[in-house]
C-alpha positions in Angstrom: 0.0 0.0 0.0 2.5 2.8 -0.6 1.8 6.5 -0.6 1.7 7.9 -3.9 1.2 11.8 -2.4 3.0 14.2 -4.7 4.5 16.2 -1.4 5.4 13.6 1.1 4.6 15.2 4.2 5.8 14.1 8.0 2.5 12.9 9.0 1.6 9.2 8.6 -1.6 8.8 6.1 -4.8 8.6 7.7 -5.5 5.5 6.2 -2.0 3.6 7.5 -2.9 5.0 10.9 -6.1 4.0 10.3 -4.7 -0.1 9.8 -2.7 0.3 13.1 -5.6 1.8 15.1 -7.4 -1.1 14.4 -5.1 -3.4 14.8 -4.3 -2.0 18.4 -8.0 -2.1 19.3 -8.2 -5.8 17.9 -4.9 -7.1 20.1 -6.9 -5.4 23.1 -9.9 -7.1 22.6 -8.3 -10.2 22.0 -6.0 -9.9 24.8 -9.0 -9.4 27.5 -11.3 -12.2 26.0 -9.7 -14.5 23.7 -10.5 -15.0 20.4 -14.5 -14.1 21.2 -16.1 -12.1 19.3 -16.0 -8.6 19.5 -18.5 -5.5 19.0 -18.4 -3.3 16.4 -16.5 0.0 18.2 -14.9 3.5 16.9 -11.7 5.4 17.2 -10.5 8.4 16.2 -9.6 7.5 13.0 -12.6 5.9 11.9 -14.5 2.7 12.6 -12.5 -0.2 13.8 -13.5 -3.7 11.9 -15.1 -6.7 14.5 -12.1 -9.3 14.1 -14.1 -12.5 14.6 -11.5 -15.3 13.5 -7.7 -16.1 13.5 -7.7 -15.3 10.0 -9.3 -12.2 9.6 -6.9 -10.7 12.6 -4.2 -12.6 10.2 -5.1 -10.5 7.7 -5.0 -6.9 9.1 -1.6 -8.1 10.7 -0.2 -8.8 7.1 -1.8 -5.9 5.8 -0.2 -3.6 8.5 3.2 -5.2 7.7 2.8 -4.6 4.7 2.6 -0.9 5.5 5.4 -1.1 8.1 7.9 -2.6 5.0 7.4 0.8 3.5 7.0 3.2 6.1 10.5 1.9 6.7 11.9 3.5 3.2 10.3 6.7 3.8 12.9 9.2 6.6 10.4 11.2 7.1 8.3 8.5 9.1 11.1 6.6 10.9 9.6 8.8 14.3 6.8 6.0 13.4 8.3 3.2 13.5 9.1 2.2 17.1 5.3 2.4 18.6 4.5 0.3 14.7 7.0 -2.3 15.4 5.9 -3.0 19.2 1.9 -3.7 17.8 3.7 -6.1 14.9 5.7 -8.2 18.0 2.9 -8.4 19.8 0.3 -9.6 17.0 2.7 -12.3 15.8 3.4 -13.6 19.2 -0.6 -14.2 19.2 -1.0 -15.5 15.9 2.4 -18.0 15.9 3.0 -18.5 19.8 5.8 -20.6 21.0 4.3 -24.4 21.5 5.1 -25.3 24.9 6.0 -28.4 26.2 3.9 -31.4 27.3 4.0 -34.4 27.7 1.1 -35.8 26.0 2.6 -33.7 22.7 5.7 -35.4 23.1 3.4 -39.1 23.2 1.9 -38.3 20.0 4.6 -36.9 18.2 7.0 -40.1 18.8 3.8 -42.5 19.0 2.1 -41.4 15.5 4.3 -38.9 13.8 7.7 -40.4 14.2 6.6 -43.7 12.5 4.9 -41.2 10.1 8.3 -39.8 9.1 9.8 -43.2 8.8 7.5 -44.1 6.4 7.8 -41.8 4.1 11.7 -41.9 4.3 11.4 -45.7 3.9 13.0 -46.2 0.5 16.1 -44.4 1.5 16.4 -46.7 4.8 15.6 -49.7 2.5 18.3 -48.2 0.4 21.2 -47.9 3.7 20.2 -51.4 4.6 20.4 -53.1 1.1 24.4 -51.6 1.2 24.7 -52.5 4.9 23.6 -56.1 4.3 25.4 -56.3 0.9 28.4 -55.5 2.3 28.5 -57.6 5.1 27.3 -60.9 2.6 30.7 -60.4 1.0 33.0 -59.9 3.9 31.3 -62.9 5.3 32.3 -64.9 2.1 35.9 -63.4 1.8 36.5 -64.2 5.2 35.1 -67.5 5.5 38.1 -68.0 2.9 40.8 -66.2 4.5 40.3 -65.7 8.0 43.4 -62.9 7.5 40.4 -60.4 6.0 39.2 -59.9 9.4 41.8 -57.4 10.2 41.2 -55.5 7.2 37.8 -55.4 7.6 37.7 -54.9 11.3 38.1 -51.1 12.8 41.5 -50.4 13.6 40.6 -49.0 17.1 39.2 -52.3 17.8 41.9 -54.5 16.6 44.1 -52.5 18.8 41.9 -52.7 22.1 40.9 -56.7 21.5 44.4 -57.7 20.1 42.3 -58.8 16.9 45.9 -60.2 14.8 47.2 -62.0 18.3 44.3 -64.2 19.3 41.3 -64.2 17.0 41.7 -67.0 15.1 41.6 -69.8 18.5 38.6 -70.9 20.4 40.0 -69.4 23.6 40.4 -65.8 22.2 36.7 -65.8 21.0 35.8 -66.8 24.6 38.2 -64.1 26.0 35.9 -61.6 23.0 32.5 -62.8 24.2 33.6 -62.2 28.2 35.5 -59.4 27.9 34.7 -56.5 30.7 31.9 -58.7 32.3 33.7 -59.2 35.6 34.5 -55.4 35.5 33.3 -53.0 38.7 30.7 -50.6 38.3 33.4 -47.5 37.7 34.9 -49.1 34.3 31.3 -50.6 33.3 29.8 -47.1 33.5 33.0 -45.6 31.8 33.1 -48.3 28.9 29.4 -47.6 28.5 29.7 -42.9 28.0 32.5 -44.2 25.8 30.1 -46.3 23.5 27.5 -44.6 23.6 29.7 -41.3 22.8 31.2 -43.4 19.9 28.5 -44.7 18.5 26.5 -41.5 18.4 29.2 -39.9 16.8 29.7 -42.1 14.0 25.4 -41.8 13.6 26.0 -37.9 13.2 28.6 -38.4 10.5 26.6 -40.8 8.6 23.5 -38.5 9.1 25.2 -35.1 8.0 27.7 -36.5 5.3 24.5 -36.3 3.1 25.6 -32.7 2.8 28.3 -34.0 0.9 26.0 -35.7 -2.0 26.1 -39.0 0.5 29.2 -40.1 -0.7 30.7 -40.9 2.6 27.6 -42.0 3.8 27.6 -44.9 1.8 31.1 -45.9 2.4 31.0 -45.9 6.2 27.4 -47.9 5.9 29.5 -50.3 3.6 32.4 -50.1 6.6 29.4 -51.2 9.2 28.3 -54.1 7.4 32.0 -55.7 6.1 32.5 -55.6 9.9 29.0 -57.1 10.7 29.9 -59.3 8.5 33.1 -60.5 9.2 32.6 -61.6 13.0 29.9 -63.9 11.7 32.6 -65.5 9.6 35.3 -66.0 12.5 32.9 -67.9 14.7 31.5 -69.9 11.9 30.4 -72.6 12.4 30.4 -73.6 15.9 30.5 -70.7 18.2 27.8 -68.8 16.3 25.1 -69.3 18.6 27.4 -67.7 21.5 28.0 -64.4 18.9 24.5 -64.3 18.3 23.7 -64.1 21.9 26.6 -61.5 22.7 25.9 -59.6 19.4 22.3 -59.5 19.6 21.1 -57.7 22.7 22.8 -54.8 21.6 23.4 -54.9 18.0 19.9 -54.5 17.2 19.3 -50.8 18.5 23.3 -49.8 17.4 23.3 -51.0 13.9 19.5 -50.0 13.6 20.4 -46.8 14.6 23.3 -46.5 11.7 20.8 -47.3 8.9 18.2 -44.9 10.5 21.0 -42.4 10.4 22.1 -43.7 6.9 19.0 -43.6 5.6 18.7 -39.7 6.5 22.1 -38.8 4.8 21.1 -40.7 1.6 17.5 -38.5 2.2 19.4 -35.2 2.8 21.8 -36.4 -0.4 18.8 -37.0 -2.6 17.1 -33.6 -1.0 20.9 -31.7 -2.4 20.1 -33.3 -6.0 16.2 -32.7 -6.1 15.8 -30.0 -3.9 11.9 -30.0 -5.5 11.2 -33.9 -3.9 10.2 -31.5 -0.8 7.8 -29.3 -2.1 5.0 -30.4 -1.5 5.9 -31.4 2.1 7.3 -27.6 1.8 3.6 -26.3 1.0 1.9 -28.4 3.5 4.2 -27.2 6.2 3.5 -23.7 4.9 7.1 -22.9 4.3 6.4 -23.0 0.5 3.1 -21.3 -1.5 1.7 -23.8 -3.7 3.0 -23.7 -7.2 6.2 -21.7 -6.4 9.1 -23.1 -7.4 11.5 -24.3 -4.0 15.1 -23.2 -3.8 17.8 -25.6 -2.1 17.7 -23.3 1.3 14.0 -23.9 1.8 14.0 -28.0 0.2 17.1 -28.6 3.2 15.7 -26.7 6.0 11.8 -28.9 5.6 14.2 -32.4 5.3 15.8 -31.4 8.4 12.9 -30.4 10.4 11.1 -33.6 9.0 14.1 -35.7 10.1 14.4 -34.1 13.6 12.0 -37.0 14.7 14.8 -39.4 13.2 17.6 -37.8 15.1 15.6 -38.4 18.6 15.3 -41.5 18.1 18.6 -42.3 16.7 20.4 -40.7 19.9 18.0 -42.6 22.2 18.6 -46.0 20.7 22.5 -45.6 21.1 22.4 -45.0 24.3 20.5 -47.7 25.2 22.4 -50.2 22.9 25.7 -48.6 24.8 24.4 -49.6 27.8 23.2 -52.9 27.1 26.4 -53.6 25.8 28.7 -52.5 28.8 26.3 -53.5 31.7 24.1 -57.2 30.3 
């Protein structure tokens, strides 16, 4: 709504004031009684609109924003400004308030919309466990033939803590594997487990945010999870594989579940950097997009990111728990 006055003079136009006066009024009313209707009412500048809904008091608050975004090009209405800018801050606190935290929120959101997320994102967790499970197939295979793979396969931090090269290969070092730490006190249990569970969530976050990266390293470090998933399978093959299973299980589950949920969100965040329009309709239903505009990379990463917040929570949650399970059961 600009002001097209030949002389621009130092007095805001009746008709801006006009928008803020009744804007003002509106915020009053709504402030004493809620969202209730109000009765029609005057001011000095003229007859002040009954703001029955949400969206007709969203609609004078855009309107008067409107007028704000040009009052602030014009010098000779800055004085203006300041008493403008305090009715905006207070309208959009009304109309987009802070959600506050509850419980029951927090049920629904990990009981209906969590799953809801996963679901959507399924094909790219398919897609992190097809590479996980391929890869571990074939170190299980090229182990099975040369026992000696193991420590290529194998992390180096964890050939150097197990002394993979000395004693792997003997039914009394896979014993020593499967018992390691049990008898330890409470002080080293609890330490071993913030060290796993530190680990563990580290390597989730660089699998998750290595999607910036077009998911590159994404895929090799879900390829690195499952030659080493596979290769253990291979070394206690065949007759101490019910023991692995019963070591491996309990907390491999959650841990290498939590990789691929990670995995799969890098590979979505990957595809989201080559297709930035995949999002936009999830863009326009979050309205962070208007429908048929076209979505830019900034708006396509920030939706996959809020939509894969869920993902994160639930990632963090089932490392820890798999780091304890693994340092205390």
């Amino acid at each position: 709504m600009p002001y097209t006055g030949k002389q621009p003079s130092s007095q805001l136009p009746a008709d801006y004031r006009q928008v803020f006066s009744r804007l003002k009024h509106a915020l009053a009313t709504i402030q004493a009684n809620g969202w209730a209707p109000s009765d029609q009412t005057t001011q000095e500048d003229g007859p002040v609109a009954t703001v029955d809904t949400i969206t007709q008091f969203g609609h004078l608050y855009l309107k008067a924003s409107a007028i704000f975004a040009w009052v602030r090009y014009q010098p000779q209405w800055h004085g203006f400004m300041a008493p403008m800018q305090r009715v905006l801050v207070e309208a959009n606190v009304l109309l987009y308030p802070e959600p506050g935290f509850s419980w029951s929120a927090l049920g629904r959101f990990v009981a209906f919309e969590v799953p809801a997320r996963f679901w959507r994102d399924r094909y790219f967790h398919l897609a992190a466990a097809v590479i996980c499970a391929t890869s571990a197939f074939v170190a299980f295979w090229l182990v099975l033939g040369n026992f000696e793979l193991a420590a290529v396969f194998m992390p180096g931090a964890i050939r150097d803590l197990k002394e993979l090269d000395a004693y792997f290969f003997s039914p009394q070092a896979r014993h020593e594997m499967l018992t390691y730490g049990r008898d330890a006190g409470l002080k080293v249990k609890t330490v071993f487990a913030v060290f796993l569970m530190q680990h563990n969530i580290s390597v989730a976050v660089q699998c998750f945010l290595s999607g910036f990266v077009f998911g590159v390293p994404t895929v090799l470090m879900l390829a690195e999870t499952g030659m080493m998933l596979g290769s253990l399978p291979a070394l206690f093959f065949p007759t101490d594989v019910v023991a692995l299973g019963a070591w491996l299980l309990p907390h491999g589950v959650p841990e290498v579940g939590a990789i691929l949920l990670a995995g799969g969100g890098g590979l979505r965040i990957a595809y989201t950097m080559l297709n930035p329009g995949s999002v936009a309709e999830v863009a326009q239903d979050a309205g962070h997009l208007k429908p048929g505009a076209a979505i830019g990379l900034g708006v396509a990463l920030q939706t996959v990111m809020r939509q894969l917040s869920g993902t994160v929570v639930v990632v963090a949650a089932m490392l820890v728990w798999a780091g304890f399970v693994e340092s205390f059961v």
